[in-house]
C-alpha positions as CSV (number, residue, x, y, z in Angstrom):
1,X,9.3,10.9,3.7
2,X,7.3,8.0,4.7
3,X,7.8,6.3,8.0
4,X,6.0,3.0,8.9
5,X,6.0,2.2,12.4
6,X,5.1,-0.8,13.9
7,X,3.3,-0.1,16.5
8,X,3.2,-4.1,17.9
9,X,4.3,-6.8,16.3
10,X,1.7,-9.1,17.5
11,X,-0.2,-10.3,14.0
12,X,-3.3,-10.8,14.4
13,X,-4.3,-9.0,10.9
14,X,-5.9,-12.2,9.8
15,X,-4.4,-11.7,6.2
16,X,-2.1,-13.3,3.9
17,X,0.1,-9.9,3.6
18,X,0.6,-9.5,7.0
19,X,1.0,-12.8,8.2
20,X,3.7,-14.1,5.9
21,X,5.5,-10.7,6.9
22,X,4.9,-9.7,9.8
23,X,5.7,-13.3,12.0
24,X,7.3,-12.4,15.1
25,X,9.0,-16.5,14.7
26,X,10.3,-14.6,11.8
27,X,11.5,-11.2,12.1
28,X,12.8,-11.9,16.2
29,X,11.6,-8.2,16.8
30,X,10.0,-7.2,20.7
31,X,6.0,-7.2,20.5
32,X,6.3,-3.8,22.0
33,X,7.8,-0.4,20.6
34,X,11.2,-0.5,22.7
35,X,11.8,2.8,21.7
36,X,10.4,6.5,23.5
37,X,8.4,8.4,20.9
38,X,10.9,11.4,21.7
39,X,13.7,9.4,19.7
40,X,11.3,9.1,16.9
41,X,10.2,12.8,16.7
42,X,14.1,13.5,16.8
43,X,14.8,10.9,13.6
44,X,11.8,12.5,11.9
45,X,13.3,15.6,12.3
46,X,16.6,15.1,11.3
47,X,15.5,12.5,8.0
48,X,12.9,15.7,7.1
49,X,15.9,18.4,7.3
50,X,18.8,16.0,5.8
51,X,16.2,15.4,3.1
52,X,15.1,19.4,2.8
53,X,11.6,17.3,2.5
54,X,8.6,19.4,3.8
55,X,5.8,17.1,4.2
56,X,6.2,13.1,6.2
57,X,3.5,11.0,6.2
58,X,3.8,8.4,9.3
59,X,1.7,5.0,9.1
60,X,0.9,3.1,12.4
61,X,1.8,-0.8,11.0
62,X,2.6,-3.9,11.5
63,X,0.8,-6.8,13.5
64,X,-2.4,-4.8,14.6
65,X,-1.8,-1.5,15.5
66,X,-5.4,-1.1,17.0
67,X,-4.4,-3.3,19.8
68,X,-1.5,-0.4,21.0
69,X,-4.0,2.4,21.5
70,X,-0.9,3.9,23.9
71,X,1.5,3.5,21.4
72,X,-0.4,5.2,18.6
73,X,-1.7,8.3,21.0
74,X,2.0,8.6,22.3
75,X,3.4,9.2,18.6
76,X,0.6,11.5,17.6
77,X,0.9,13.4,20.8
78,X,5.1,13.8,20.0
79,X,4.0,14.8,16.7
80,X,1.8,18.0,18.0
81,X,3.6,21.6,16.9
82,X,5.7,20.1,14.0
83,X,7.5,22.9,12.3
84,X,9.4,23.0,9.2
85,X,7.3,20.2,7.7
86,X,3.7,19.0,7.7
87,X,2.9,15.3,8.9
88,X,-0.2,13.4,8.5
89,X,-1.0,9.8,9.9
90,X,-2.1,6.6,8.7
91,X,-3.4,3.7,10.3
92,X,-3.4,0.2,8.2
93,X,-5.4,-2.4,9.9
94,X,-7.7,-5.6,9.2
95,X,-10.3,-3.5,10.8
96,X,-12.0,-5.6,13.3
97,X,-10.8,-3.3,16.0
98,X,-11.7,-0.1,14.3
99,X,-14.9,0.3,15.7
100,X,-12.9,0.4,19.3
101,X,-10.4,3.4,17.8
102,X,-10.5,6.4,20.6
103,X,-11.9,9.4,18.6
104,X,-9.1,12.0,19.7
105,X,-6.9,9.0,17.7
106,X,-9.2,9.2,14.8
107,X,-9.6,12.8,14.2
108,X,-5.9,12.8,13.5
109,X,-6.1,10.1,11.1
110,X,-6.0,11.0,7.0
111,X,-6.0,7.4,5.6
112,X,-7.1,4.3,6.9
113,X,-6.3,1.2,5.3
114,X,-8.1,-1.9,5.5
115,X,-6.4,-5.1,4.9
116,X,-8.6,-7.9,3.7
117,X,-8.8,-11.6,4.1
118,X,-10.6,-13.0,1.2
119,X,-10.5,-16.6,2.3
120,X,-12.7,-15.1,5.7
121,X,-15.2,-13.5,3.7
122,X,-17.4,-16.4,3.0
123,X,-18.6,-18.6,5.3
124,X,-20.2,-21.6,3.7
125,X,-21.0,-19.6,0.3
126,X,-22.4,-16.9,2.7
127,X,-21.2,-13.4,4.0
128,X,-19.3,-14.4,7.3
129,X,-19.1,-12.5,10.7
130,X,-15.6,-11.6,10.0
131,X,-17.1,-9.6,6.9
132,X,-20.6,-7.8,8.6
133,X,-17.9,-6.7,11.4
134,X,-15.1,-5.4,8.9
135,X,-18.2,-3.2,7.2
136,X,-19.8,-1.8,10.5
137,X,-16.7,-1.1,12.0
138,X,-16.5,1.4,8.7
139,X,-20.1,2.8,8.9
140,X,-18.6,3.4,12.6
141,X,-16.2,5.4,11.6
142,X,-17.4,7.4,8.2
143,X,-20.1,8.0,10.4
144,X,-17.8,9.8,13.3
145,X,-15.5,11.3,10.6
146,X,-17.1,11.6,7.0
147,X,-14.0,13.0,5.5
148,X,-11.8,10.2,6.2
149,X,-10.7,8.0,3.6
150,X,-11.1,4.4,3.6
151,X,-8.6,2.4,1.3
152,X,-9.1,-1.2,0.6
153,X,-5.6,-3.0,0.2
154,X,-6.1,-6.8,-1.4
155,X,-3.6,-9.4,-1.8
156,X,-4.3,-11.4,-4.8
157,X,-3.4,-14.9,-3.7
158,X,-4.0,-18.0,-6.0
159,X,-7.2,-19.0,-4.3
160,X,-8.3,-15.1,-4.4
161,X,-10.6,-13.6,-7.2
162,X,-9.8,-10.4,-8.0
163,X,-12.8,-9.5,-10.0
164,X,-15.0,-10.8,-7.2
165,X,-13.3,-8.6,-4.4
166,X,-13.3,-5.7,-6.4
167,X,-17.1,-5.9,-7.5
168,X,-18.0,-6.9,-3.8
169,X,-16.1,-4.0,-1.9
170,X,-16.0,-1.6,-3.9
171,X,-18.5,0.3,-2.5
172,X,-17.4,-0.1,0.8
173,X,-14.2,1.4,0.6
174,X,-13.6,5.4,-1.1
175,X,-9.8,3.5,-2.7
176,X,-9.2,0.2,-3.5
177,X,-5.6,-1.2,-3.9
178,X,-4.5,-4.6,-5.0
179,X,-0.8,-7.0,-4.7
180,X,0.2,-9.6,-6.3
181,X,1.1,-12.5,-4.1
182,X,4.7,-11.5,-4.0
183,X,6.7,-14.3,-2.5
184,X,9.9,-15.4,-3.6
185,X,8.7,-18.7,-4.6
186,X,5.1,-19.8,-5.5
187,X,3.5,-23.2,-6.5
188,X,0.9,-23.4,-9.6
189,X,2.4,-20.1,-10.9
190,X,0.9,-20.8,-14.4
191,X,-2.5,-21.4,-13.2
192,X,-2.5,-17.8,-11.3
193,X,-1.2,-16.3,-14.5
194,X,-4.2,-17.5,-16.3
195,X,-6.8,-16.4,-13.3
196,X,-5.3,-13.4,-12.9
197,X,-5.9,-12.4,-16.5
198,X,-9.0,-13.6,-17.0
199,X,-9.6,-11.3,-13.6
200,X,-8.2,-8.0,-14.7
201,X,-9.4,-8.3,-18.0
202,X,-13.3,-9.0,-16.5
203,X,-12.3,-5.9,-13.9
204,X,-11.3,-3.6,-16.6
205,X,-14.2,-3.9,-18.4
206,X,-16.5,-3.4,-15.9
207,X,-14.7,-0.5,-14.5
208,X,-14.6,1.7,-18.4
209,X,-18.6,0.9,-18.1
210,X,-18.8,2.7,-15.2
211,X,-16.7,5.2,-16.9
212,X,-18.8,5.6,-19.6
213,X,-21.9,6.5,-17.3
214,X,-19.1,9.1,-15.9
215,X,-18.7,7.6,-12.8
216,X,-15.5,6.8,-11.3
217,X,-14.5,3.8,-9.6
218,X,-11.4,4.3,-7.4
219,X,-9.0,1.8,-8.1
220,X,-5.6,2.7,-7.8
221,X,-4.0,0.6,-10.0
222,X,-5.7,1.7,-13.2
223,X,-6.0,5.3,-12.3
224,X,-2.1,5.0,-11.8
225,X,-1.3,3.7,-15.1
226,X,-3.7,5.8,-16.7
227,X,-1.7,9.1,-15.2
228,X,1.3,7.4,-16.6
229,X,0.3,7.0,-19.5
230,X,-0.8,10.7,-20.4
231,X,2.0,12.4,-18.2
232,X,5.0,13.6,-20.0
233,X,7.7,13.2,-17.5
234,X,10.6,11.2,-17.5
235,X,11.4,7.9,-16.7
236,X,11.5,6.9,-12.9
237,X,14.7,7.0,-10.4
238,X,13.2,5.1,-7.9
239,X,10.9,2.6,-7.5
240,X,7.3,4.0,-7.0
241,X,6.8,2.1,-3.7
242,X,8.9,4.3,-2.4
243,X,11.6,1.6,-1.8
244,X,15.3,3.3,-1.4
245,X,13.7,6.6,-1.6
246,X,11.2,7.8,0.5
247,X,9.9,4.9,2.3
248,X,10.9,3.5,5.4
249,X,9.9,1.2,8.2
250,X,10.7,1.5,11.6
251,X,10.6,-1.9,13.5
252,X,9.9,-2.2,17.3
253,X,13.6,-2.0,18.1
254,X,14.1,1.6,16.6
255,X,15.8,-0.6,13.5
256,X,14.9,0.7,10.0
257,X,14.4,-0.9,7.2
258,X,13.5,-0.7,3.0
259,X,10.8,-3.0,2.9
260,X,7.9,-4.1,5.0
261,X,8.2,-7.6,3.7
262,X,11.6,-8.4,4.2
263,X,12.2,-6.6,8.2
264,X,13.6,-9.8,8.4
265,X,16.4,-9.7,6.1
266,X,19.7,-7.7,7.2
267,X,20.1,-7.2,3.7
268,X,17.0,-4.7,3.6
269,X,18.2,-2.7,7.1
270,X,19.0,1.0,6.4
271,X,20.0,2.0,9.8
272,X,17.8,2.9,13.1
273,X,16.6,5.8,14.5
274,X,19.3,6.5,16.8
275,X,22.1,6.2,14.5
276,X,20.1,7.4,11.6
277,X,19.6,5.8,8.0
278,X,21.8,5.4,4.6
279,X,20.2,4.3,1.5
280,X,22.5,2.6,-0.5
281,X,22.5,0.9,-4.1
282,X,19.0,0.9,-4.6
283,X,18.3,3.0,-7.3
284,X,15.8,1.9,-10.1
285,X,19.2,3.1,-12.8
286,X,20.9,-0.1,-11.3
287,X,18.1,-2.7,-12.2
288,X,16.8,-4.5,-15.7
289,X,14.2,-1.5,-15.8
290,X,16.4,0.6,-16.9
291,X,16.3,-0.2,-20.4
292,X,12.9,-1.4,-20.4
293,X,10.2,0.3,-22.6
294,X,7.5,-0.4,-19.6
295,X,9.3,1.2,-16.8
296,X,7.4,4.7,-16.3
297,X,4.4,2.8,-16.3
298,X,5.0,0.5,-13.3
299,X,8.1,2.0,-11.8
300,X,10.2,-1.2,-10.9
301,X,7.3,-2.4,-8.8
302,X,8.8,-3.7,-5.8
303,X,12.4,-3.2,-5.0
304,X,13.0,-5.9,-2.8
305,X,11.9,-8.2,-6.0
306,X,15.0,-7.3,-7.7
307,X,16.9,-7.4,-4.8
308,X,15.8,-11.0,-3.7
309,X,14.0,-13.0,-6.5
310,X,15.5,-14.2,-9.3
311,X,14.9,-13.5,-13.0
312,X,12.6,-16.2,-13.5
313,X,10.3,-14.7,-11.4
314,X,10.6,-11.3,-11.7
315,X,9.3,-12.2,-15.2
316,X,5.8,-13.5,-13.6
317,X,5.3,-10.1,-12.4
318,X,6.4,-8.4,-15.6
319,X,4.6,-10.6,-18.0
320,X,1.0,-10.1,-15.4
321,X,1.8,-5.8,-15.8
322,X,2.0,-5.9,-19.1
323,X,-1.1,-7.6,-20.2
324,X,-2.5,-4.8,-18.2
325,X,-0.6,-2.1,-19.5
326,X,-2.1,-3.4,-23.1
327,X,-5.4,-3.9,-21.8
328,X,-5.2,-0.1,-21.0
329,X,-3.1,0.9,-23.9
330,X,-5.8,-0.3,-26.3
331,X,-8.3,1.8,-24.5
332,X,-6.3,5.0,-24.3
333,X,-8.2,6.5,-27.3
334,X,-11.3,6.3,-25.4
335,X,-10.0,7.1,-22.5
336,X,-8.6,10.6,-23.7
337,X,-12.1,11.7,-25.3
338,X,-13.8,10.8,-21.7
339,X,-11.2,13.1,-19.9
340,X,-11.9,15.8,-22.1
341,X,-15.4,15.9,-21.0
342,X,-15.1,14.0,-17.5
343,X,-12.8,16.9,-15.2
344,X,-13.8,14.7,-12.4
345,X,-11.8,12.1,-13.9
346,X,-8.8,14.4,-14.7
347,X,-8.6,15.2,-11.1
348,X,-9.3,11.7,-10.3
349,X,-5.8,10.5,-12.1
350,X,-3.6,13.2,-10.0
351,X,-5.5,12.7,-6.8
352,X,-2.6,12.6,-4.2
353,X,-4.0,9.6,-2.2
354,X,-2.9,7.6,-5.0
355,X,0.6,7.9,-3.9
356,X,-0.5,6.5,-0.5
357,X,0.1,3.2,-2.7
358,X,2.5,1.3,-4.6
359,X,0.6,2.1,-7.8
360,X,1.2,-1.4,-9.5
361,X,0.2,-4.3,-8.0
């Protein structure tokens, strides 16, 4: 299972995810965890063995978990002399505090993510402050603890280029991961169905070149479908995000919920840690993907879409997936030859950090 804490609730990511989330105006939640990190090691415990699941992967969220050092170090600590199951530990941040992160917090780490605020990486036309920080504050920490991976996560607002984030940090970051903007409601949605194309079709491209010259570029979106694609196994259950599964999100309050984005929302709460959790009606069986030709390839996408939005725009999402799916369909044939001579690239599709994701944005 996959349990995302929120460590505080005090948002000062910087980024259009977390901020439209994560509002404490919104979600009414305690800045601090209210709970003991006993109760959580119990709920872990019982969620693992109820599940007969053998590995849980807990991810310090929400706000900035970097400004909770206590909070993280008290969880890991709870954690120590697991048995019956393996756990591992995530931190997603904006990254501006990582550089501050205690070392016996980072040596436990197996992930980092790294949120990123597009509109803060200019300043003027130039690299900003915000930017130089974000990078050192990784050199910082690859330099501490080489191992560790660094995962980019992008939202793809309208005034965000996806081509331009990609090309500019990827490099900086061993995964990179984008989103949609995936509100319920958006203005100029025609004009970010156009951008977004022209985007992922400029992305792609550059991304087989570097293919061709047998080097692999790490975004998880592609190498997702890609797997999809050649995998022979049947359709999905549940949504890939984890949503009614696998995933689920522990607010300050010891409340648990489906969806990061909707801790808000009642209709998303699954039950606390105390009391334990009940997912209910949210299989991927009970949507429109069901009968759709697509569904293996993105998995329903995001659960709390088809629980919230309506049809309308749902279809922005599907119609944006499928251009890519074709975009990657019609290079399938080159694709397959590269693999057979590319085992990097064959290991590259499977690797398990890939699951760390949503898979489609």
């Amino acid at each position: 299972m996959e349990y995302n804490v929120f460590v505080t609730n005090d948002c000062n990511m910087n980024c259009t995810y977390c901020s439209v989330l994560l509002d404490n105006k919104k979600t009414g939640m305690p800045l601090d965890m209210q709970y003991d990190a006993k109760d959580l090691r119990k709920f872990v415990d019982a969620t693992q063995k109820a599940n007969k699941d053998d590995f849980a992967t807990i991810i310090f969220f929400g706000g900035e978990p970097t400004l909770d050092f206590d909070g993280m170090q008290k969880i890991i600590q709870e954690f120590e002399n697991v048995r019956g199951y393996e756990v591992n530990f995530i931190l997603h941040t904006n990254g501006l505090l990582l550089g501050q992160l205690p070392d016996k917090i980072l040596k436990k780490l197996d992930v980092i993510y790294i949120s990123i605020n597009y509109q803060k990486v200019y300043t003027n036309g130039h690299i900003s402050d915000y930017f130089i920080n974000m990078v050192s504050n990784i050199n910082q920490v690859k330099a501490k603890q080489k191992q560790i991976v660094i995962m980019g996560r992008l939202t793809i607002t309208k005034d965000a280029s996806l081509y331009t984030q990609c090309a500019l940090l990827g490099n900086i970051f061993d995964y990179v991961y984008w989103q949609m903007d995936n509100r319920k409601e958006m203005d100029g949605i025609e004009e970010y169905k156009v951008q977004y194309k022209k985007d992922i079709s400029l992305l792609f491209d550059y991304w087989l070149s570097f293919l061709r010259q047998r080097t692999i570029l790490y975004y998880v979106p592609f190498l997702g479908i890609i797997r999809n694609y050649i995998d022979n196994g049947p359709p999905p259950k549940y949504y890939y995000c984890g949503y009614g599964n696998y995933s689920i999100f522990v607010q300050t309050n010891g409340t648990c919920f489906a969806c990061c984005e909707a801790v808000e929302s009642s209709g998303h709460k699954i039950g606390d840690i105390y009391n334990g959790i009940k997912f209910t009606n949210m299989s991927l069986e009970r949507t429109r993907c069901s009968d759709c030709p697509h569904v293996k390839l993105c998995g329903g996408r995001c659960g709390r879409m088809h629980k919230d939005f309506d049809s309308v725009r749902i279809n922005h999402f599907c119609e944006l997936n499928i251009f890519t799916f074709n975009l990657i369909k019609n290079a399938m044939p080159e694709i397959k030859m590269m693999m057979q001579t590319n085992c990097e690239f064959y290991k590259a599709i499977h690797d398990y950090h890939l699951e760390y994701t949503e898979l489609i944005p």
